[in-house]
C-alpha positions in Angstrom: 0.0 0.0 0.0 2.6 2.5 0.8 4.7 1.4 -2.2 2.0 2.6 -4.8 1.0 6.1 -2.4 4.7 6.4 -3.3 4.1 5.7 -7.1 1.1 7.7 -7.6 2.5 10.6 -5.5 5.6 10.5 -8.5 3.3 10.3 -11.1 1.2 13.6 -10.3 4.6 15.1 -9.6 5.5 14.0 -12.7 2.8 15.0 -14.4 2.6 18.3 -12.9 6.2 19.7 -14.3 4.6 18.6 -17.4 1.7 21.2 -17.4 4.1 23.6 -16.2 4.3 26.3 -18.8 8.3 27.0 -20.0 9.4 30.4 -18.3 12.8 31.8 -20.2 14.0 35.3 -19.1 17.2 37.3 -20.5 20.2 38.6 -19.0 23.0 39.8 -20.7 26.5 41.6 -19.4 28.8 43.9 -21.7 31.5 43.6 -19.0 31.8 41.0 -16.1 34.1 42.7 -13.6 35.2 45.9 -11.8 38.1 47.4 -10.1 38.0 49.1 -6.8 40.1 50.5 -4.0 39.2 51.5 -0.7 36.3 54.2 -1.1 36.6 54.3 -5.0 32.9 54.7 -6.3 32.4 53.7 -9.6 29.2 53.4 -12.1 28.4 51.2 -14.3 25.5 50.6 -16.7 26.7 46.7 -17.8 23.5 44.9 -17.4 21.3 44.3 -19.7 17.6 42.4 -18.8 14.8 41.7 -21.2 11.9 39.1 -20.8 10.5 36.1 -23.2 8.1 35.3 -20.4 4.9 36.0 -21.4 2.7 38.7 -20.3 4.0 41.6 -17.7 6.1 40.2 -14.9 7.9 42.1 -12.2 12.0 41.7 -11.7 14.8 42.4 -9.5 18.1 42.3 -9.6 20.7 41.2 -6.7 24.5 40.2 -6.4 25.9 37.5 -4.7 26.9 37.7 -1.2 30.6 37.6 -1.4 30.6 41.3 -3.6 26.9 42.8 -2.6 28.8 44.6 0.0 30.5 46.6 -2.6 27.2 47.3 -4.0 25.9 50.9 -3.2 22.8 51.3 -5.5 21.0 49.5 -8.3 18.8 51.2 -10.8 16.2 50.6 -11.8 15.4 47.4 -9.9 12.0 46.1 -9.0 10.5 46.8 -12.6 7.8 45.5 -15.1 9.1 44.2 -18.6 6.6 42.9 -21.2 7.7 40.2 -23.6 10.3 40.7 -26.6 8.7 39.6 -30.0 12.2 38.8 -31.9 13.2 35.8 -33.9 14.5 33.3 -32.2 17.6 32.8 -34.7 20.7 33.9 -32.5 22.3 36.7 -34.8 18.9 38.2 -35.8 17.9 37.8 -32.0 20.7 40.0 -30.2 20.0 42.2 -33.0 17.3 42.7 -32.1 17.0 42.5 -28.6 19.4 45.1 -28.5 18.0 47.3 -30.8 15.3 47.7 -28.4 17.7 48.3 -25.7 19.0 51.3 -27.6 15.9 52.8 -28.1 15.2 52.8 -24.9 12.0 50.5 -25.2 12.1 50.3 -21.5 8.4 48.0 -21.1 10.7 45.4 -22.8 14.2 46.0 -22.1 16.0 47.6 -19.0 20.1 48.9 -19.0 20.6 48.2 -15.5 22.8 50.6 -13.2 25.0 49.4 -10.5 26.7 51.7 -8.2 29.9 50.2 -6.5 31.7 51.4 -3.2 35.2 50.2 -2.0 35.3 49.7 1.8 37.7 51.4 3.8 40.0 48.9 4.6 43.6 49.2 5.0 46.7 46.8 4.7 50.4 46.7 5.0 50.9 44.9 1.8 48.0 45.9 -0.2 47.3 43.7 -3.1 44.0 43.1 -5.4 42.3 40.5 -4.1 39.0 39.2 -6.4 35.9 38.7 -4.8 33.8 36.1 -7.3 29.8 35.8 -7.1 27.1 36.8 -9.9 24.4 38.8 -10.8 21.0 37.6 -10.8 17.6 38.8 -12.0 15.1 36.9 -10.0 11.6 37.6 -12.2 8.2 36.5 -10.6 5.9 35.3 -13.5 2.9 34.6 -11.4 3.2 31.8 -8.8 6.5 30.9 -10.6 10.0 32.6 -9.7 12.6 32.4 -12.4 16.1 32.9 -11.2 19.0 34.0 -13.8 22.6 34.0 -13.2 25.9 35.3 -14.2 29.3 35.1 -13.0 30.9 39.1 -12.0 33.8 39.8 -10.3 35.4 42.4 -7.9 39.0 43.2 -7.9 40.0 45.1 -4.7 42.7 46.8 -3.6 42.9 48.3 0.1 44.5 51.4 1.2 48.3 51.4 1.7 48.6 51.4 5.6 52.7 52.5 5.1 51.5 55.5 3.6 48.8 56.6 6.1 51.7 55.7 8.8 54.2 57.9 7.0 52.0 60.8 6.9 51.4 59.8 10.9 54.8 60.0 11.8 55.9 63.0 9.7 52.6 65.1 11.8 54.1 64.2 14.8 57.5 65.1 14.3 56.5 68.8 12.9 54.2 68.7 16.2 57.0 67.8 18.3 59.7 70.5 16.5 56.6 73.0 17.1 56.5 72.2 20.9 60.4 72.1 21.4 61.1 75.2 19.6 58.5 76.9 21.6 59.4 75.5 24.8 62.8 77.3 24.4 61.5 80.6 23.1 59.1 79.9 26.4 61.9 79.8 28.7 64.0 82.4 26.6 61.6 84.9 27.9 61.3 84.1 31.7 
């Protein structure tokens, strides 16, 4: 008895994924990486997101969690897009996918914004260290949520802690020739 609960149970499961209508959603990147040091701010419009799901669906965008705290600001994020009516030949496609892109047909296609911060972090030997994760668009088509994924990285480099030590050291010593040469003019006059 429990053997064919078991069966039937994998054949509605089965059959279910069946019915499921095929979601596709688009996400393409002109550049997959940035460089940073420590408070650098840096722009860039690199994403591209456009929808084959059909009907209106709502989307966001996110980064991974090893390089979303460089992330500052997104925009937009949390938009409608519509469906793309191109061919689905691959030349004729990105043609014109991004033709609608460029003409800034934003109900089907989004150039997505991502502001990036480098934290203020400091280090003797500073060296560029990449930090690898991806962008996603996560796109709620009704009940379904789609998830697309690419790979980004972050290359950065913290502040130089010699330097900030030398410009220490070299405030003390003018302090310290301020206070001993004013310490004899002090006694000078008594």
């Amino acid at each position: 008895m429990m053997f064919m609960n078991k069966i039937i149970l994998i054949i509605t499961l089965i059959g279910f994924l069946l019915l499921m209508p095929k979601a596709y959603a688009g996400i393409g990147l002109f550049e997959g990486s940035v460089s940073l040091t420590a408070l650098q701010t840096k722009t860039v419009c690199n994403l591209m997101i456009y929808s084959t799901i059909d009907g209106e669906n709502l989307f966001h965008i996110g980064y991974g969690e090893e390089i979303s705290k460089f992330v500052s600001k997104i925009e937009p994020n949390d938009f409608y897009l519509k469906t793309i009516n191109c061919p689905s030949d691959g030349q004729q496609r990105r043609e014109c996918i991004t033709k609608l892109c460029q003409e800034g047909k934003d109900e089907y296609c989004r150039i997505i914004c991502t502001t990036f911060t480098g934290p203020f972090e400091l280090s003797l030997d500073p060296k560029s260290t990449s930090y690898n994760s991806g962008i996603r668009d996560i796109i709620k088509a009704g009940q379904a949520t789609v998830v697309d994924a690419l790979p980004f990285v972050i290359f950065y480099t913290p502040y130089d802690l010699k330097i900030i030590l030398g410009f220490v050291i070299i405030i003390i010593i003018i302090i310290a020739a301020i206070i001993i040469v004013n310490k004899k003019r002090f006694k000078k006059k008594k």
